[in-house]
C-alpha positions as CSV (number, residue, x, y, z in Angstrom):
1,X,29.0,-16.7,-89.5
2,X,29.0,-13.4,-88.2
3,X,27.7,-10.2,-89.7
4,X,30.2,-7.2,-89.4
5,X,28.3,-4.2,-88.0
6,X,28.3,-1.3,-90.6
7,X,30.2,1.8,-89.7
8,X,28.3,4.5,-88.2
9,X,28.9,6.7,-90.8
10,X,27.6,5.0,-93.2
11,X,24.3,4.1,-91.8
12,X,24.0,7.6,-91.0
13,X,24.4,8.2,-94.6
14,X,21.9,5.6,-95.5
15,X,19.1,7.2,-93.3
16,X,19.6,10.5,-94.5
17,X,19.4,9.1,-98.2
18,X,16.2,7.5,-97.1
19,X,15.2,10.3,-95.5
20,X,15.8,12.6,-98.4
21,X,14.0,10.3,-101.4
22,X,10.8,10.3,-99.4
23,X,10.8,14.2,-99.1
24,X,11.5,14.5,-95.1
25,X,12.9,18.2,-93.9
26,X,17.0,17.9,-93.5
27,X,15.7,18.9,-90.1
28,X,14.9,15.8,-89.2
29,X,18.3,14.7,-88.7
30,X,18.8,12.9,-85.6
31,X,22.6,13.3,-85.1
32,X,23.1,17.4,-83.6
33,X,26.0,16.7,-81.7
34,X,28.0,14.4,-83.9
35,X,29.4,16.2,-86.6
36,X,30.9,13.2,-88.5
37,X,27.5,11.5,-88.5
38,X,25.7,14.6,-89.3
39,X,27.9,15.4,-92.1
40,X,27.2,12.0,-94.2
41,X,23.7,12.0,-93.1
42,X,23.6,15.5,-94.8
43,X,25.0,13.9,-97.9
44,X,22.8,11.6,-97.9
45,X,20.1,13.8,-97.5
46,X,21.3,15.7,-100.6
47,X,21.2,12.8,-102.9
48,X,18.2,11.6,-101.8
49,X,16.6,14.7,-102.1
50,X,18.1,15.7,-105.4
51,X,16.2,12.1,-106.6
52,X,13.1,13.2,-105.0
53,X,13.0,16.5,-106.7
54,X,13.9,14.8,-110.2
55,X,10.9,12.2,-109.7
56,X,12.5,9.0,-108.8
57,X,10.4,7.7,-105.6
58,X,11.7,5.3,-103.7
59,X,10.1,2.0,-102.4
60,X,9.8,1.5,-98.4
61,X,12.2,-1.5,-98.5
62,X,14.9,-0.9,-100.9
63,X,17.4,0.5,-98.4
């Protein structure tokens, strides 16, 4: 059976989440010109960052 892609939005979530709980600059966001993509990565970003500041590390192959 086939695996059904994920949306882009919500991988681009996902990577900023990532991003964010290991303490990378919101900088590093790779999506400039889409401003869907950029906007959940952002979000993402913000969570994951918020858990960062409050402690909670995440390990390498949870997400």
């Amino acid at each position: 059976m086939k695996r059904a892609k994920r949306s882009k939005t919500e991988r681009a979530f996902r990577q900023g989440y990532q991003q964010g709980v290991h303490g990378h600059p919101k900088e590093n966001c790779p999506f400039q010109s889409l401003i869907d993509e950029r906007e959940k990565w952002m979000s993402g970003w913000r969570e994951g960052h918020a858990a960062y500041v409050a402690g909670y590390r995440l390990a390498d192959n949870f997400l």
